[in-house]
C-alpha positions in Angstrom: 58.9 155.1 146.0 58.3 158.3 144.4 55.6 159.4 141.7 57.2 159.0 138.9 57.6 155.3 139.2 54.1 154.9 139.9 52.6 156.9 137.5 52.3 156.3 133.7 54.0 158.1 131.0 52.6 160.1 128.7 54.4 157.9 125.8 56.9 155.7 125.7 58.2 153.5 123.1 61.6 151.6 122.5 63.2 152.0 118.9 65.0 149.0 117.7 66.5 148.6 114.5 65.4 146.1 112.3 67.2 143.0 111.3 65.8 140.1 108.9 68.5 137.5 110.1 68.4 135.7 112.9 71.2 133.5 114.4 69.9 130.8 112.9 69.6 132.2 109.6 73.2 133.7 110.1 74.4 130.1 110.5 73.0 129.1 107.1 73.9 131.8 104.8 77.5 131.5 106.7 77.9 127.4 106.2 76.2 128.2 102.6 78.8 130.6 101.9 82.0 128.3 102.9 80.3 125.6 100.9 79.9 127.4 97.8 83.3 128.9 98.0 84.9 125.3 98.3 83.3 123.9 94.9 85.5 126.1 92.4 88.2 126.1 95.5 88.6 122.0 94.5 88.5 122.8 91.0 90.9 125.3 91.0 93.3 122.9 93.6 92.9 119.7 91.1 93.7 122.5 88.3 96.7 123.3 90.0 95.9 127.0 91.2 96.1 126.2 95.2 96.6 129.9 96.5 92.7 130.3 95.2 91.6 127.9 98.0 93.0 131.1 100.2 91.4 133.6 98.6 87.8 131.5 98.7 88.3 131.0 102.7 89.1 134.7 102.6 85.8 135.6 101.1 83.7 133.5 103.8 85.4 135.0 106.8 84.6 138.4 105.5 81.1 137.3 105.0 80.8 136.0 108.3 82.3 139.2 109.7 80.3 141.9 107.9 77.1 139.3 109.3 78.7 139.0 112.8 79.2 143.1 112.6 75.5 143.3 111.1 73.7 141.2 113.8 75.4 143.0 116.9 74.7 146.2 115.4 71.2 145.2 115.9 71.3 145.4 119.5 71.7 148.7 120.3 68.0 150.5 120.8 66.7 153.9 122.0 63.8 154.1 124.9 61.8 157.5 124.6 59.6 158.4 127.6 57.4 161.5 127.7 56.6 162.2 131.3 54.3 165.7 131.7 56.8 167.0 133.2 60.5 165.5 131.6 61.2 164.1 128.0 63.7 161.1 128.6 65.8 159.4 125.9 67.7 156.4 127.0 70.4 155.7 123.8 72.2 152.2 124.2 74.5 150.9 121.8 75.4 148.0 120.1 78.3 147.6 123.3 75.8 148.4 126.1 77.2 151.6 126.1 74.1 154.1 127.8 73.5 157.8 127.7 70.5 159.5 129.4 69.4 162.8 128.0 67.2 164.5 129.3 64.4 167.5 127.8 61.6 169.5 129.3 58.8 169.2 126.3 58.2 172.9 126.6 61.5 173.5 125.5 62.2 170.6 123.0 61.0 170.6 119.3 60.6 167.6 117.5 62.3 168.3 113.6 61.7 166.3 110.8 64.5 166.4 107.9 62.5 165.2 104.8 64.4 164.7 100.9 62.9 166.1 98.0 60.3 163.0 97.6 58.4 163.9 101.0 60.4 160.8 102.7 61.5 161.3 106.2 65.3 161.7 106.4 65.9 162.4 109.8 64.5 163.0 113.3 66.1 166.0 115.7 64.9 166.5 119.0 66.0 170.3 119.4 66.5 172.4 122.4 68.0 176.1 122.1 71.6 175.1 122.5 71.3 171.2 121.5 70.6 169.1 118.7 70.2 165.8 119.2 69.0 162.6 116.4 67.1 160.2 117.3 66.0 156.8 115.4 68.9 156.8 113.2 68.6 153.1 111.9 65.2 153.1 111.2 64.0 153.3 107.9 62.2 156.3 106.1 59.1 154.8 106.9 59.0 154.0 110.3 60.9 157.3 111.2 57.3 158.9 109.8 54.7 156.9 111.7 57.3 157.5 115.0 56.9 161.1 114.1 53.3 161.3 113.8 52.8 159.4 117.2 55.5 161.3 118.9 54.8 164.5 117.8 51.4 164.6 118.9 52.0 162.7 122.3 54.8 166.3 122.6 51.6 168.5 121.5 49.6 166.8 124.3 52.1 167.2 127.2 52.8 170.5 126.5 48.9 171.4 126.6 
């Protein structure tokens, strides 16, 4: 077993984007959809007008697809560990897809990109020769409290 395993980090935190619908909820608003689309889909078929009926169905699958694209875009996440000595970020995506970088916090510089109303854009971990973004999918607000946190856990290990 070596040290590293047994000792604590400096920080560590796992960044998950956030996502207000469950399955459940996806369920609903899906069966919700098909349902409303088939009320003027009957109209329009007693009216005469059947090809509407394909053009309502149409609608619903695209809405279940931008959900169905929505909900496994959720599962992709980001694990940053500060060890004194290494700065680990584990990026998964949404396919379970991993990549392992790997910084020495002496080296790497934590950047904040902010827009012209103070409101964190963007957060770089930078090295001389790399540039790499981190917490992409959250939002402007939780990119500034990971910031704050993070940046002074890097302050900290570099001390």
């Amino acid at each position: 077993m070596t040290t590293r395993t047994q000792a604590r980090p400096l920080f560590a935190a796992t960044l998950t984007p956030h996502r207000s619908l469950n399955r459940r909820g996806f369920r609903i608003v899906t069966a919700l959809a098909a349902v409303l689309a088939s009320i003027p889909g009957m109209v329009f078929f007693s009216l005469g007008a059947w090809p509407v009926i394909g053009f309502m169905g149409l609608d619903v699958l695209l809405i279940w697809w931008a959900l169905s694209t929505s909900m496994k875009d959720g599962q992709r996440y980001e694990e940053v560990i500060l060890w004194p000595d290494q700065l680990e970020l584990r990026q998964v995506s949404a396919r379970g897809k991993e990549q392992i970088l790997r910084f020495n916090p002496f080296f790497v510089k934590l950047v904040i990109d902010r827009d012209i109303n103070e409101r964190t854009t963007a957060l770089h971990l930078r090295t001389s020769d790399s540039d790499t973004e981190i917490g992409v999918f959250l939002n402007p607000d939780d990119k500034a409290s990971f910031a704050k946190v993070f940046g002074t856990a890097l302050k900290k290990a570099r001390n």
